[in-house]
C-alpha positions in Angstrom: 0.0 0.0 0.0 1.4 3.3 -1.0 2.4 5.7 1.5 -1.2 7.9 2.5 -1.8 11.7 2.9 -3.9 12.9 5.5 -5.0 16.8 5.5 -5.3 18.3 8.8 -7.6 21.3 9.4 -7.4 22.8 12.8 -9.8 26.0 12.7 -9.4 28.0 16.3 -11.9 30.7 16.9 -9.4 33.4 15.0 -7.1 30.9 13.3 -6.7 27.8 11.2 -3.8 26.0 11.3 -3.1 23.0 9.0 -1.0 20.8 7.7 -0.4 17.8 4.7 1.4 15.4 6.2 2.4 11.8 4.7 2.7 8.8 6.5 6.2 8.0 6.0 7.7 11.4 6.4 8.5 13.2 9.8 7.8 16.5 8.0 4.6 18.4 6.4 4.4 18.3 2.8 2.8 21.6 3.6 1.9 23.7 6.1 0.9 26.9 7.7 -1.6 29.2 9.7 -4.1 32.1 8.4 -4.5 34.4 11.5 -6.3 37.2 12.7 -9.2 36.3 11.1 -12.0 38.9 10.8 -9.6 41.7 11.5 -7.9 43.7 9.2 -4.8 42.3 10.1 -5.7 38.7 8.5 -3.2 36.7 6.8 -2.1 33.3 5.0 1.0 32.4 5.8 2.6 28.3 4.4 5.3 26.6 3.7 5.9 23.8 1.6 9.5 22.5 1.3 11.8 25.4 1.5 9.4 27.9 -0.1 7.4 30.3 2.0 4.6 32.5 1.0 1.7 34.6 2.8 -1.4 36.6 1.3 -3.7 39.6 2.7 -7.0 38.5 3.7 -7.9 41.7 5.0 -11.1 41.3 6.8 -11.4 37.7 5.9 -12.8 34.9 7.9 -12.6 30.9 8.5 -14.6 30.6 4.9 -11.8 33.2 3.1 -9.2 31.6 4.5 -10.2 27.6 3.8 -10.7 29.2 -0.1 -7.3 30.3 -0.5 -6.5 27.1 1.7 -7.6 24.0 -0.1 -6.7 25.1 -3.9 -2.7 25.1 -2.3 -3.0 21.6 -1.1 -4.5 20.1 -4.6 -0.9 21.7 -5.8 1.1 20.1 -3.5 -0.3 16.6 -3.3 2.3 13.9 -4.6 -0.8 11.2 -4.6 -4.0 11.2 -3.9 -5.3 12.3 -0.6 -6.7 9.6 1.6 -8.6 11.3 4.4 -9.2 15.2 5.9 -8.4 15.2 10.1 -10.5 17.6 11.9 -9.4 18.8 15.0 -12.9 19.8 17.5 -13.2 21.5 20.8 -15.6 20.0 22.4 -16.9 16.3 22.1 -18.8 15.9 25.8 -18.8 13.0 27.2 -20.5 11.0 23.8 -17.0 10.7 22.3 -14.0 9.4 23.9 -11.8 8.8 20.9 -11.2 10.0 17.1 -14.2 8.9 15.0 -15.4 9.2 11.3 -17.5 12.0 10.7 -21.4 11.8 9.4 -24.5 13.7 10.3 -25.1 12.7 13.1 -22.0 13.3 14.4 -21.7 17.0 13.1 -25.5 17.6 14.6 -23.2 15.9 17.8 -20.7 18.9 17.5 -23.5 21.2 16.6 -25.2 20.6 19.8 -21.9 20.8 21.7 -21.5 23.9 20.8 -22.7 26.1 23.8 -20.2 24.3 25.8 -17.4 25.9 23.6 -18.9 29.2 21.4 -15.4 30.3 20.8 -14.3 27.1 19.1 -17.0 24.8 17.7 -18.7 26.6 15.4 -15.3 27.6 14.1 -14.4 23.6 14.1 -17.3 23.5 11.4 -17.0 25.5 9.0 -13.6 24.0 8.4 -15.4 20.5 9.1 -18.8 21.4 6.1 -16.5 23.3 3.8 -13.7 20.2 3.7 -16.4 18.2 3.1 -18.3 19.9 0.5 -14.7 20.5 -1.7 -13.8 16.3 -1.0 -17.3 14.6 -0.5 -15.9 11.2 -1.2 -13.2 11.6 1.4 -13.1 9.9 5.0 -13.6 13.0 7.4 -12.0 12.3 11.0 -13.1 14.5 14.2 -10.5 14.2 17.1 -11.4 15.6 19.9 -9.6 18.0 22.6 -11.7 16.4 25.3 -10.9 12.6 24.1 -7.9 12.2 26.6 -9.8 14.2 29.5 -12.3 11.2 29.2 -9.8 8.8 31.7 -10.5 11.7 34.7 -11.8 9.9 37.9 -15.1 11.3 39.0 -13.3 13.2 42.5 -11.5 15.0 39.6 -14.6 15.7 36.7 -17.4 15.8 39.0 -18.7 19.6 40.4 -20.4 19.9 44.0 -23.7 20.7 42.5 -27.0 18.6 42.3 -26.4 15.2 41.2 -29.3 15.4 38.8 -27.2 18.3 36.6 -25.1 15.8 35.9 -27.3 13.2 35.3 -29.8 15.0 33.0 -27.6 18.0 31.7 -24.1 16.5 32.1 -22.9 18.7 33.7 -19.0 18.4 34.2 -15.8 18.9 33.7 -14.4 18.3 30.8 -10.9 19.2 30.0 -9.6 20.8 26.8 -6.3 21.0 24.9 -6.2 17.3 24.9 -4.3 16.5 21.6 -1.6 18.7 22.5 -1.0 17.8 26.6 -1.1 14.1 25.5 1.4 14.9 21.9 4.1 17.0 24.6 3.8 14.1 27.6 4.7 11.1 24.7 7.2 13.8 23.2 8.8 14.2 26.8 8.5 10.6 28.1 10.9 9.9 24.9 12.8 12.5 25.8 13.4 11.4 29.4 14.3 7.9 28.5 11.1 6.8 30.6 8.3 4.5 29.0 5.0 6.4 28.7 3.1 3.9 30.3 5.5 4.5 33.8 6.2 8.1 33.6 4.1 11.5 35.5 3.9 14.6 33.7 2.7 18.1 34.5 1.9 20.0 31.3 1.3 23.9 30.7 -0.4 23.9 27.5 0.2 28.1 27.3 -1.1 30.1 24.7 -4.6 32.6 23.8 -6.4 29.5 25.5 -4.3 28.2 28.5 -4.7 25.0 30.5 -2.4 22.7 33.2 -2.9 18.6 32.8 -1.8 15.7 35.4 -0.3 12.9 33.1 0.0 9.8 35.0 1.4 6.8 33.3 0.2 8.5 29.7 -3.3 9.0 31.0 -4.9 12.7 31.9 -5.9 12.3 35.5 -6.6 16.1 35.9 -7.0 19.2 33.7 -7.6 22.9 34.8 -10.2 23.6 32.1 -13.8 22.3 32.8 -17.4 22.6 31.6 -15.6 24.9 28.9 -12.8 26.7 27.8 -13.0 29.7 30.6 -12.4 27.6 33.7 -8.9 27.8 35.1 -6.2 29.6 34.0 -5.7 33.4 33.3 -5.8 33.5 29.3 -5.4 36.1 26.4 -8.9 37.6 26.5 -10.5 34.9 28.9 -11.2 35.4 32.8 -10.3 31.6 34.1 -11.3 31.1 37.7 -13.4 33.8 38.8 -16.0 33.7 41.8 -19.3 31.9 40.4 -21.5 34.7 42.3 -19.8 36.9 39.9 -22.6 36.9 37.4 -25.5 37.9 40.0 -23.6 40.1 41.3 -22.6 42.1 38.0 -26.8 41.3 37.6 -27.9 43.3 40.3 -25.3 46.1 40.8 -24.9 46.6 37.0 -27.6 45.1 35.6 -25.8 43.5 33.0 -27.4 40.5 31.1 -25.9 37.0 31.1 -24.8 37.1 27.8 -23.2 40.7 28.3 -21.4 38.9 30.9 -20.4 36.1 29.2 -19.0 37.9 26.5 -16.8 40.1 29.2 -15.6 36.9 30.7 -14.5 35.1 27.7 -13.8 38.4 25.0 -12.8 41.6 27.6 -11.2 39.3 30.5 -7.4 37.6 30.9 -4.4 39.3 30.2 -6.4 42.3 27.8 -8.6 43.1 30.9 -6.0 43.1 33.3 -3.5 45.2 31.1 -6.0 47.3 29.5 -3.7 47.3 27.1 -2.9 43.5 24.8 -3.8 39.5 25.4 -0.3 39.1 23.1 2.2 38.2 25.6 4.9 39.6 23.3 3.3 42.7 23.5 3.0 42.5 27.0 6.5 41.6 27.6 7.8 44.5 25.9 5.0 46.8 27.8 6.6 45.7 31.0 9.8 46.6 30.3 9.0 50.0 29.3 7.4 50.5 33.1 3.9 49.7 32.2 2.1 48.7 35.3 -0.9 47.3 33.5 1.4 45.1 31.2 3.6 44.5 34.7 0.6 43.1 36.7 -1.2 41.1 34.0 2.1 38.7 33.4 2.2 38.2 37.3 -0.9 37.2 37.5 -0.8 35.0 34.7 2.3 33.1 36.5 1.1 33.2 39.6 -1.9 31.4 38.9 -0.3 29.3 36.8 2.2 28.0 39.3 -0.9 27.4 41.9 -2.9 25.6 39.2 0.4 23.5 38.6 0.9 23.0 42.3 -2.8 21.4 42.7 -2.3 19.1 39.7 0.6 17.5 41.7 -2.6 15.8 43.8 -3.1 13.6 40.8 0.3 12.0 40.4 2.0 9.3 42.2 5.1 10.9 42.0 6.6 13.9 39.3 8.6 13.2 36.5 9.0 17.0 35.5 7.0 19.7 34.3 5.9 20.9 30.6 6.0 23.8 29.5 4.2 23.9 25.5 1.8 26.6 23.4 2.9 29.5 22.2 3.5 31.1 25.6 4.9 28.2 26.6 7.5 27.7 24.1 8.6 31.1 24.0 8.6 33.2 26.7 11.5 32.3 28.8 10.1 35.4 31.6 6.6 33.5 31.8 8.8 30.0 32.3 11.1 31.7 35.1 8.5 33.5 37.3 6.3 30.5 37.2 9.2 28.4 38.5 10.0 31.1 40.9 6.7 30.3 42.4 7.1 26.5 43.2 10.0 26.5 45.5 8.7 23.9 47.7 8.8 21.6 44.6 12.6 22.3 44.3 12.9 23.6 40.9 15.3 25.5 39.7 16.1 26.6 35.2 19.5 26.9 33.8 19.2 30.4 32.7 21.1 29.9 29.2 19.3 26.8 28.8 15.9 28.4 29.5 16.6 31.7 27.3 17.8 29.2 24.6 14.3 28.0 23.8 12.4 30.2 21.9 11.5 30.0 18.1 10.3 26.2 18.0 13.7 25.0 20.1 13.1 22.4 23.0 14.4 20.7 25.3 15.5 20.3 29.1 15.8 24.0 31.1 16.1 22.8 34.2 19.0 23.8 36.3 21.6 20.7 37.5 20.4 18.5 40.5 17.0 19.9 40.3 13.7 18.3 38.8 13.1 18.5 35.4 11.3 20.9 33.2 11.0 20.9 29.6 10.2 22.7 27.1 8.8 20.7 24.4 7.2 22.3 21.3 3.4 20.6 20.9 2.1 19.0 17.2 -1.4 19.2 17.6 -1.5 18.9 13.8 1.0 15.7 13.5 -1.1 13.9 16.2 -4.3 14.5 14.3 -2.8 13.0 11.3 -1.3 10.0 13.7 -5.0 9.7 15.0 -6.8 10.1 11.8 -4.8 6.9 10.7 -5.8 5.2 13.7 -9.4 5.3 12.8 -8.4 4.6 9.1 -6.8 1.0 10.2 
């Protein structure tokens, strides 16, 4: 059987990122990202081989962006394509692993969709416009929530009336999946430890932000819950807030649930507590120029990072090292060393060349002699899509 080519479409609520990738080889065939999408600031940027390109899309959104998108992948297919891997948000609990996609599943990921508003509408239009351009292609949805699904119920279950879970479902559900289980593989390997006997903790850092306890390759704990907007600080996202929050913006303010909705998932995060960015870079550079708004947004962000990190520990048998992945993750060697400063009873400690040395897609251990590890460890999403697409292929 000839080699197969899987297409991997990954649309995130302001971005698509995807990637042709063939079985046999360790790199894309092609590959890229259109960003800022429905701003005026939207672009296509790939790569295929050693040639690099991008195109204005001013304005443009998901549907722009998959038109200029698909026509480059008919040019650089060496073979027929075999199957289009879809990467979704949210699957609840209904699906546990990658499956083929048909009506009733996208109706499944329709109705999902309240859960995650940010992410899986966006999931499909890239999902009904694949499908329209390659009808007679296997379409494969793999979840974010997939490898959440192992959680023990002291970990997914809230304290709220049983019958809300029963009737509603709801729970927590855990997000960022594909990448916290792509980076714990990645760093098992890396370790010389077998996944099956190894403990991870993994900060998944980026616009969307979420910690994970890996316990002998299983998710045993996740920051992110019923959606996206539990946990973490994030780019534009509250995380954590108090849940009397909303009646009490109600009656002081009397500001409707959707107005407050929209604050805590579009206004919050780093943007609200800067006032000025949720672009770390931005950020970064703000702080150094004395901003104070800048300056407290990056502290917060660490410092509840290091506590989520902390809690996870709960749901390990003992700590291999910690992750650090996402686009936060793998390049802001500030985020990395004031998180660390934060967990001094865990004994870490980074090698400051080491740690300032990754940046720009370059991994690998940061942590200073003697002390546990940390890694940094640049996630795939998009190459364990393809990985699991095959799966449900064989």
């Amino acid at each position: 059987m000839p080699a197969r080519n899987i297409l991997v479409i990954n649309c995130g609520s302001s971005s698509i990122k995807f990637a042709l990738a063939n079985e046999e080889r360790s790199d894309f065939l092609l590959h890229g990202l259109a960003e800022r999408l429905g701003s005026p600031e939207a672009v296509l940027h790939w790569q295929r081989g050693e040639q690099s390109d991008s195109q204005d899309l001013a304005g443009g959104a998901h549907e722009a962006a998959l038109a200029r998108l698909l026509p480059l992948v008919e040019q650089t297919l060496e073979g027929p394509l075999h199957a289009i891997g879809h990467r979704v948000v949210h699957g609840g609990e209904r699906f546990t692993q990658a499956c083929r996609i048909d009506a009733e599943v996208r109706q499944a990921i329709r109705a999902t969709a309240p859960l995650a508003p940010l992410h899986n509408p966006a999931n499909l239009l890239g999902i009904e416009a694949a499908m329209a351009l390659y009808p007679q292609l296997p379409h494969i949805a793999v979840f974010d929530t997939a490898f959440h699904q192992s959680l023990p119920p002291r970990a997914y279950r809230y304290a709220v009336p049983d019958a809300l879970y029963r009737e509603q479902h709801v729970r927590r559900y855990g997000f960022h999946g594909t990448s916290h289980r792509y980076v714990s593989h990645q760093a098992a390997e890396m370790s010389g430890l077998a996944v099956g006997d190894s403990n991870w903790l993994s900060a998944h850092l980026g616009n969307g932000s979420s910690t994970c306890a890996i316990a002998n390759g299983q998710s045993r704990d996740t920051s992110m819950g019923l959606t996206p907007l539990e946990g973490l600080v994030m780019g534009t996202r509250s995380g954590d807030v108090d849940p009397n929050l909303h009646s009490h913006l109600a009656r002081t303010l009397g500001w409707s649930l959707e107005k407050i909705d929209h604050m805590l998932n579009n206004d919050s995060g780093l943007l609200g507590l800067s006032g000025l960015s949720n672009d770390m870079r931005t950020l970064e550079q703000a702080r150094e120029q004395g901003h104070a708004g800048a300056a407290l947004a990056i502290e917060v962000f660490c410092y509840r990072l290091a506590k989520s990190l902390a809690a996870m520990t709960c749901a390990l048998p003992r700590l291999d090292g910690i992750i650090f992945t996402g686009g936060i993750g793998e390049n802001s060697p500030l985020v990395r060393n004031l998180t660390v400063q934060h967990l001094h009873v865990l004994d870490l400690q980074l090698d400051g060349a080491a740690n300032a040395r990754c940046v720009r897609g370059v991994g690998g251990p940061i942590h200073a002699a003697g002390h546990p590890r940390v890694l940094v460890i640049p996630t795939n999403e998009e190459r364990q899509i393809a990985l699991d697409t095959l799966a449900v292929l064989d």
